[in-house]
Kinemage of the C-alpha trace (Angstrom):
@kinemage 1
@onewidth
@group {chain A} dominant
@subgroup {mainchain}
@vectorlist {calphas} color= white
{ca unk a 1} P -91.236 18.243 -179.423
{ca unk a 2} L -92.526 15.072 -179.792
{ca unk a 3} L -90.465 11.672 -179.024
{ca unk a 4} L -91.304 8.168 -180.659
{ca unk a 5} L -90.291 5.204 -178.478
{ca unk a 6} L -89.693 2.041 -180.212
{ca unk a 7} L -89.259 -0.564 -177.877
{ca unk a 8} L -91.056 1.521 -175.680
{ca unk a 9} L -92.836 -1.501 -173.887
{ca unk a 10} L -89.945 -3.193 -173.221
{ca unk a 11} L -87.324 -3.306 -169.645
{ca unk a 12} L -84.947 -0.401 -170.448
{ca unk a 13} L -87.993 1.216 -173.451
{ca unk a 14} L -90.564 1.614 -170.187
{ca unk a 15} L -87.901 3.608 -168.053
{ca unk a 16} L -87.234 6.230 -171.097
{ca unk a 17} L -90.859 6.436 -171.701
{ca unk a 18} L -91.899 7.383 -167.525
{ca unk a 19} L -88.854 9.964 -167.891
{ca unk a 20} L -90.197 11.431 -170.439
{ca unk a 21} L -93.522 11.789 -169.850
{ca unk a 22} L -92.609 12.871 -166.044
{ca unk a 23} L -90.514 16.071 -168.061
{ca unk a 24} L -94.094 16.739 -169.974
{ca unk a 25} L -92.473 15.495 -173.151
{ca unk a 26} L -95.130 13.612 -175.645
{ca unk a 27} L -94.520 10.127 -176.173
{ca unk a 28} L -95.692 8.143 -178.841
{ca unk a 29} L -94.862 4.425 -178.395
{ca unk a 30} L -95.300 1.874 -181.100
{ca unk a 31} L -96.454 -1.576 -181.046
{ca unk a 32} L -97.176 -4.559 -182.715
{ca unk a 33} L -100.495 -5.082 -181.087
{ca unk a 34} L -103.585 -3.821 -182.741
{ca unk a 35} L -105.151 -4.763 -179.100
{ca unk a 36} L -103.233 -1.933 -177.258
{ca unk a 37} L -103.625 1.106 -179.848
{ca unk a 38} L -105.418 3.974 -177.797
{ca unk a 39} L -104.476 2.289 -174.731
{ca unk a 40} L -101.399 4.304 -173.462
{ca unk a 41} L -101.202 6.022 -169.958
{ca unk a 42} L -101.543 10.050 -170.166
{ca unk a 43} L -99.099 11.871 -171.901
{ca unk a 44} L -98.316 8.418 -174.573
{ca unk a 45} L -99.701 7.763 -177.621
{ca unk a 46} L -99.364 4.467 -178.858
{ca unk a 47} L -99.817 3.461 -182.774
{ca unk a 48} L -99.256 0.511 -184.212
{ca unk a 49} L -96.105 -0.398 -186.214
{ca unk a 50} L -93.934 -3.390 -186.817
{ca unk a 51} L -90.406 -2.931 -187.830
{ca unk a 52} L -91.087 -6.292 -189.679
{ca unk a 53} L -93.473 -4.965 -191.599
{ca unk a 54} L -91.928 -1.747 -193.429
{ca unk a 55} L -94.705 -0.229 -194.684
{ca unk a 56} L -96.216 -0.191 -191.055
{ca unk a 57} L -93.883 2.169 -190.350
{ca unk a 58} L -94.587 5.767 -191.882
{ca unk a 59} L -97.750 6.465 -190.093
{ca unk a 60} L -95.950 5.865 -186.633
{ca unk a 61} L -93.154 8.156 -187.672
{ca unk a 62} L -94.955 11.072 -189.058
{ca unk a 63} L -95.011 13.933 -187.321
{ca unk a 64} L -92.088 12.582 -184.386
{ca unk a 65} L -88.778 14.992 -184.382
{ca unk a 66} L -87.306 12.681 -182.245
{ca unk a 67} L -86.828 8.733 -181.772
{ca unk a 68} L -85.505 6.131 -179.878
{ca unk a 69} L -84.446 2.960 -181.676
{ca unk a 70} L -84.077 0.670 -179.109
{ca unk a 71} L -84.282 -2.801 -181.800
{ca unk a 72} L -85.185 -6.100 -180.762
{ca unk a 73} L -83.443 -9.142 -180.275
{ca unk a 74} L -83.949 -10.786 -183.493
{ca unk a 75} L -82.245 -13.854 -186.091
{ca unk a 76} L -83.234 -10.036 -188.678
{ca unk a 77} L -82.312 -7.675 -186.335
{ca unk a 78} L -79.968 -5.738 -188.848
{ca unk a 79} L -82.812 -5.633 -191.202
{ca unk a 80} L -85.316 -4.112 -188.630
{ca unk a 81} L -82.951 -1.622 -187.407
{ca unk a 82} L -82.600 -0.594 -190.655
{ca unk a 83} L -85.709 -0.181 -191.381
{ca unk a 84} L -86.632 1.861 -188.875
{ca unk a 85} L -83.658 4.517 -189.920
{ca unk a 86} L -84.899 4.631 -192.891
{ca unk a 87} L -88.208 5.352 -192.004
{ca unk a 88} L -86.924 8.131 -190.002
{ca unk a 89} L -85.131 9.857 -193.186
{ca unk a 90} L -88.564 9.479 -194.936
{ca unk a 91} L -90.298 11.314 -191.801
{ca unk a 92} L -87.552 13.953 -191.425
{ca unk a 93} L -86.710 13.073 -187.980
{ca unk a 94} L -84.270 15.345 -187.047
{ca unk a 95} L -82.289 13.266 -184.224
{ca unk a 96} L -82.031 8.931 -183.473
{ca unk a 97} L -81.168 7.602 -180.570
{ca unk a 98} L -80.033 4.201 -181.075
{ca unk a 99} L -79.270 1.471 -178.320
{ca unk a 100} L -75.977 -0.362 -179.017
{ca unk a 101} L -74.180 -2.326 -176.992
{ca unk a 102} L -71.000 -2.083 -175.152
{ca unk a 103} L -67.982 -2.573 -177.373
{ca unk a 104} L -70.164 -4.104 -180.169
{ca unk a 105} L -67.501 -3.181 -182.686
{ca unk a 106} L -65.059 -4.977 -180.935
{ca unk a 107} L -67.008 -8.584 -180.563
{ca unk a 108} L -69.021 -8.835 -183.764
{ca unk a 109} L -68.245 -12.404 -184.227
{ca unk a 110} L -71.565 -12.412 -181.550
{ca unk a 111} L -74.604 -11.782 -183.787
{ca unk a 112} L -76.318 -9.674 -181.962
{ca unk a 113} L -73.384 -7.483 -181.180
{ca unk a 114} L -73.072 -7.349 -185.295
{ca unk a 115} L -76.541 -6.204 -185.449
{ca unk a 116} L -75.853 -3.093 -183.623
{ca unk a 117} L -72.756 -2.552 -185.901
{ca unk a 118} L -74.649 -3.155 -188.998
{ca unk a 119} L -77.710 -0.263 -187.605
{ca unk a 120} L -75.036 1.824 -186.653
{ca unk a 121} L -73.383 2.076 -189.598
{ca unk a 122} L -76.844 2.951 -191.457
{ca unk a 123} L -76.974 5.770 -189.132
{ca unk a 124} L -73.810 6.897 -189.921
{ca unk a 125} L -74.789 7.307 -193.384
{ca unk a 126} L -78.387 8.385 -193.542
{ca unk a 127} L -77.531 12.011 -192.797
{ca unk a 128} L -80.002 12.222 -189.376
{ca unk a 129} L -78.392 13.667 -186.183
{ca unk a 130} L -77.559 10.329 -184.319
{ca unk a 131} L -76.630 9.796 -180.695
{ca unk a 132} L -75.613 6.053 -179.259
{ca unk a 133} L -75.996 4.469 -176.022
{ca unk a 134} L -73.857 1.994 -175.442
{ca unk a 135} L -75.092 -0.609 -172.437
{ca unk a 136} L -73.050 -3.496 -171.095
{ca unk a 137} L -74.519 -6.467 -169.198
{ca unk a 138} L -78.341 -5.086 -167.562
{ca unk a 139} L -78.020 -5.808 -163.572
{ca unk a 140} L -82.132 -5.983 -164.774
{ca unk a 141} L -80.740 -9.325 -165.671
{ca unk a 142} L -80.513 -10.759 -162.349
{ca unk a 143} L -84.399 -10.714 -161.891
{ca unk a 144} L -84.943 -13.663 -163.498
{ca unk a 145} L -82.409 -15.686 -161.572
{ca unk a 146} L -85.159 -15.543 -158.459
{ca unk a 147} L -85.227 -19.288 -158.105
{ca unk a 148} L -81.738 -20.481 -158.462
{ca unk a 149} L -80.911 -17.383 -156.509
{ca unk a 150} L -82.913 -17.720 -153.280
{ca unk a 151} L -84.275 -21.656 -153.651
{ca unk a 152} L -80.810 -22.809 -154.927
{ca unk a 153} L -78.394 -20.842 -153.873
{ca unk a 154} L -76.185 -20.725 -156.732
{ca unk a 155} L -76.031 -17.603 -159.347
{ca unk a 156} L -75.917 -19.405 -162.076
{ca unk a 157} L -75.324 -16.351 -165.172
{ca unk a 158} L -71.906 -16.659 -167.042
{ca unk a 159} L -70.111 -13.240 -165.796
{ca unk a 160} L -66.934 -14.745 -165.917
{ca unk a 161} L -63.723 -14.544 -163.943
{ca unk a 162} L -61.983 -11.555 -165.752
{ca unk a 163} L -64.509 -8.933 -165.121
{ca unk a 164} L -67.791 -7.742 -167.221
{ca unk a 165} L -68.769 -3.715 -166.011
{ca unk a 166} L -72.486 -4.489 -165.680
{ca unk a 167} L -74.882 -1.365 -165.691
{ca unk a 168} L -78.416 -0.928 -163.915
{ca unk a 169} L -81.264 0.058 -166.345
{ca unk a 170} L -82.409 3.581 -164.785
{ca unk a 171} L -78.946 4.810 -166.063
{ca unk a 172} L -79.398 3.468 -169.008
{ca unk a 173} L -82.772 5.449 -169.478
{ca unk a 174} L -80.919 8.532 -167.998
{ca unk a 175} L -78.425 8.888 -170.243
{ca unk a 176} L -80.993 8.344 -173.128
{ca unk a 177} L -83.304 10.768 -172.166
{ca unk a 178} L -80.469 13.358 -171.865
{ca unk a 179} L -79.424 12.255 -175.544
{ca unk a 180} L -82.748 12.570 -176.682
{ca unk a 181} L -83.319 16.143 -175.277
{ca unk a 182} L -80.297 17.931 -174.424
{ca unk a 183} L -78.296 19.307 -177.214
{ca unk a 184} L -74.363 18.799 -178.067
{ca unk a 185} L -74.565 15.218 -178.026
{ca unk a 186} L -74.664 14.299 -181.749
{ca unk a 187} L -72.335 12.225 -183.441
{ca unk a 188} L -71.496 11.060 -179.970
{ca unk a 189} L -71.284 6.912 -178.600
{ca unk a 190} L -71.946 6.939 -175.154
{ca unk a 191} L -70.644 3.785 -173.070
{ca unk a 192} L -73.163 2.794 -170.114
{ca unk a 193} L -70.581 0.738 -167.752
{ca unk a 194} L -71.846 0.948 -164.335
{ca unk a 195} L -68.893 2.061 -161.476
{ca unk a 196} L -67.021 -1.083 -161.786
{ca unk a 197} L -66.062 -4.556 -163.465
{ca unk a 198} L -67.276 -7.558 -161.429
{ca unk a 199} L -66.473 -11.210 -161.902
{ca unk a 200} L -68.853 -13.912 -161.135
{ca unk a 201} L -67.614 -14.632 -158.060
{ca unk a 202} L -67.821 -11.056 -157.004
{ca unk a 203} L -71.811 -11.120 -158.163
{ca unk a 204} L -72.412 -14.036 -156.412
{ca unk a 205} L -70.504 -12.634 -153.080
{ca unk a 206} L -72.662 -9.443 -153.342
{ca unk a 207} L -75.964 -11.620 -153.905
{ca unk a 208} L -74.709 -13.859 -150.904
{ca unk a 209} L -74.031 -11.104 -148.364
{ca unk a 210} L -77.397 -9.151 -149.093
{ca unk a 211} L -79.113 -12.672 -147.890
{ca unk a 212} L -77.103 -13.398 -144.990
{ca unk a 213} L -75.438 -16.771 -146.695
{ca unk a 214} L -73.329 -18.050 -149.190
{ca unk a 215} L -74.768 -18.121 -152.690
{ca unk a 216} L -72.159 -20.222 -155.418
{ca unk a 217} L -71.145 -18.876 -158.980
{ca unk a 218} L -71.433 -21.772 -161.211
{ca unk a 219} L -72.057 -19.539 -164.048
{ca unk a 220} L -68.497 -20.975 -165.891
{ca unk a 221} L -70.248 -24.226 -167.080
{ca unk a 222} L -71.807 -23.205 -170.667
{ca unk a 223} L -72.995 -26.116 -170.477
{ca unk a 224} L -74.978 -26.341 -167.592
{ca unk a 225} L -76.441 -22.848 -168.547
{ca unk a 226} L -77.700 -23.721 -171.732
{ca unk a 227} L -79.467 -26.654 -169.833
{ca unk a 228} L -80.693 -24.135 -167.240
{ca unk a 229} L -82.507 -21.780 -170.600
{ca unk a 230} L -83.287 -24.698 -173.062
{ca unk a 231} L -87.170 -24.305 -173.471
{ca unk a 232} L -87.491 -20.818 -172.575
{ca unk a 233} L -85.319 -18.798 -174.915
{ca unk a 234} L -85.520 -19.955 -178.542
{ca unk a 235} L -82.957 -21.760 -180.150
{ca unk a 236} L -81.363 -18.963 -182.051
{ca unk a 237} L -81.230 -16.710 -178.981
{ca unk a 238} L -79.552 -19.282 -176.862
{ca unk a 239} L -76.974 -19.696 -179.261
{ca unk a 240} L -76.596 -15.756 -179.460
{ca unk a 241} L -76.028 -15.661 -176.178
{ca unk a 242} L -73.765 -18.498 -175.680
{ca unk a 243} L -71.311 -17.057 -178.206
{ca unk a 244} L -71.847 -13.882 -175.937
{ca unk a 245} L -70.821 -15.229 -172.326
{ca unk a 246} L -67.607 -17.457 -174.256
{ca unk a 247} L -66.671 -14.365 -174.866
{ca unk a 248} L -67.120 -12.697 -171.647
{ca unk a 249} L -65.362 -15.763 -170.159
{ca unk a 250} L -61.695 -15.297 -172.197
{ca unk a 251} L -62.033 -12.026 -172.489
{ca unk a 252} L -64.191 -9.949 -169.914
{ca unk a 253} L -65.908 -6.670 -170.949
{ca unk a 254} L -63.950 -4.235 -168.947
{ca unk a 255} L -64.632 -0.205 -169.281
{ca unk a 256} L -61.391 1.751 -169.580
{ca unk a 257} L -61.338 5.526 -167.830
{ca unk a 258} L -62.233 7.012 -170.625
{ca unk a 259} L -65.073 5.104 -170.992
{ca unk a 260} L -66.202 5.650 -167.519
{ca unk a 261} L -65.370 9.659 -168.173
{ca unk a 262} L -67.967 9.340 -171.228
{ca unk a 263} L -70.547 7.362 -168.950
{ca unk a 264} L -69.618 10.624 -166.778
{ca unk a 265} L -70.694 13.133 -169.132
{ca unk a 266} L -73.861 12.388 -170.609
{ca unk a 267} L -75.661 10.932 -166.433
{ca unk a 268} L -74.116 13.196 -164.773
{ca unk a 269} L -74.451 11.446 -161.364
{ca unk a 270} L -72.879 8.541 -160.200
{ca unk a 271} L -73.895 5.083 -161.809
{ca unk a 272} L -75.634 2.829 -159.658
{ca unk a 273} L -74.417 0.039 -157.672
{ca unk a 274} L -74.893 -3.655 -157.803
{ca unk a 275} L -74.633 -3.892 -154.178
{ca unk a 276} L -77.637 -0.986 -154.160
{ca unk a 277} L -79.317 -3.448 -156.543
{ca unk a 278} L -79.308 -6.300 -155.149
{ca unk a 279} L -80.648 -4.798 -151.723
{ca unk a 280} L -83.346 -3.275 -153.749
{ca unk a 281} L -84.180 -6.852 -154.960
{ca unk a 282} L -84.009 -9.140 -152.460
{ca unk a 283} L -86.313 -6.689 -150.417
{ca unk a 284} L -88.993 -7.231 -152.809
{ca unk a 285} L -88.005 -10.594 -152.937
{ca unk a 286} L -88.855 -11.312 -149.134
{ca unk a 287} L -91.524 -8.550 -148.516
């Protein structure tokens, strides 16, 4: 059996990619960049391919019986994803794995979320064995809140006060490996919740205990978070995400049991902890 990774470079693509290459699974990764063709680490192929580019895209899939569509955030992201299921009917592929997002059918009025419904539903039709992963809010997320974090002392991302079920990456690349390789899984969307819902405050308590002080959730003020990402996300993106945390803010993103039941059956262990996390972190942090 042979996997293709697509997004295979990327936070949650580089954890499915060391699982399965640590099983003795071969990998082939693609990428945009002629530079890193013949470059991969034993046991991964990478080829090039652009999803924006669809004619790119045969090559990379010949041969694969298996793939992970992990799309990028993109203004086309629809478009991409379907490309890429396409080019996995034209290959024969005979299973996708495609990462969602948490409740994306519930929220498309945020574009990205409407992305994922848009790939999905090409899935649904293409006739290819399709599994979905479903991730809420990365705890991977918190990494790039170093500086406000430990120089300012205020966590500054917009969780909200009703409760978002945040999820670490590693059980995000769990449960996809076990959809990619385990069978009785098809036709089956897979939420990836974490143990529990957490408001900002509660982050910001966790963050805040871990470092022996007080660290202050100021994450409510859109505005002052758009200010805070201005200049490094592009325009577009911000106001993705904006539209994202307003929503997160009057409504939460809470897992129900039988969400957490699903989460249940396809990691079989238990999810990992913020709290575990952030430990994890702030070691590194002050090593």
């Amino acid at each position: 059996m042979k996997v293709l990774c697509l997004g295979g470079t990327g936070t949650v693509g580089s954890e499915v990619v060391a699982r399965l290459v640590a099983r003795g699974v071969p990998v082939r990764v693609m990428t945009r960049s002629e530079d890193r063709v013949g470059t991969g680490a034993e046991g991964v192929e990478l080829v090039r391919g652009d999803l924006e580019d669809p004619s790119s895209l045969d090559p990379a899939f010949e041969g694969v019986d298996r793939v992970h569509l992990l799309t990028p955030l993109h203004p086309a992201e629809a478009e991409l994803g379907r490309a890429a299921v396409a080019a996995a009917v034209r290959a024969g592929v005979e299973r996708v794995v495609f990462h969602s997002v948490h409740r994306a059918d519930d929220a498309s009025h945020i574009p990205h979320f409407a992305s994922k419904v848009e790939i999905q539903r090409a899935l649904e039709e293409c006739g290819v064995a399709w599994v979905t992963i479903q991730p809420s809010e990365y705890l991977q997320n918190d990494l790039r809140l170093r500086e406000p974090i430990m120089e300012m002392q205020i966590y500054p991302l917009p969780i909200g006060p009703l409760g978002v079920n945040r999820v670490d990456v590693r059980d995000i690349a769990d449960a996809t490996v076990a959809a990619l390789l385990e069978d009785g899984h098809e036709g089956m969307r897979y939420p990836l919740v974490g143990p529990r819902a957490l408001t900002g405050e509660e982050v910001a308590a966790v963050w805040g205990e871990a470092l022996d002080g007080t660290i202050v959730y100021v994450g409510d003020d859109l505005d002052m978070w758009q200010d805070g990402v201005s200049g490094m996300l592009p325009p577009w993106l911000v106001d993705d995400l904006r539209v994202m945390y307003a929503h997160f803010l009057e409504r939460g993103l809470v897992a129900t049991p039988e969400e957490l039941e699903l989460q249940t059956r396809i990691l079989k262990h238990e999810p990992r902890r913020l709290e575990d996390f952030v430990k994890e972190t702030v070691a590194a942090w002050t090593e």
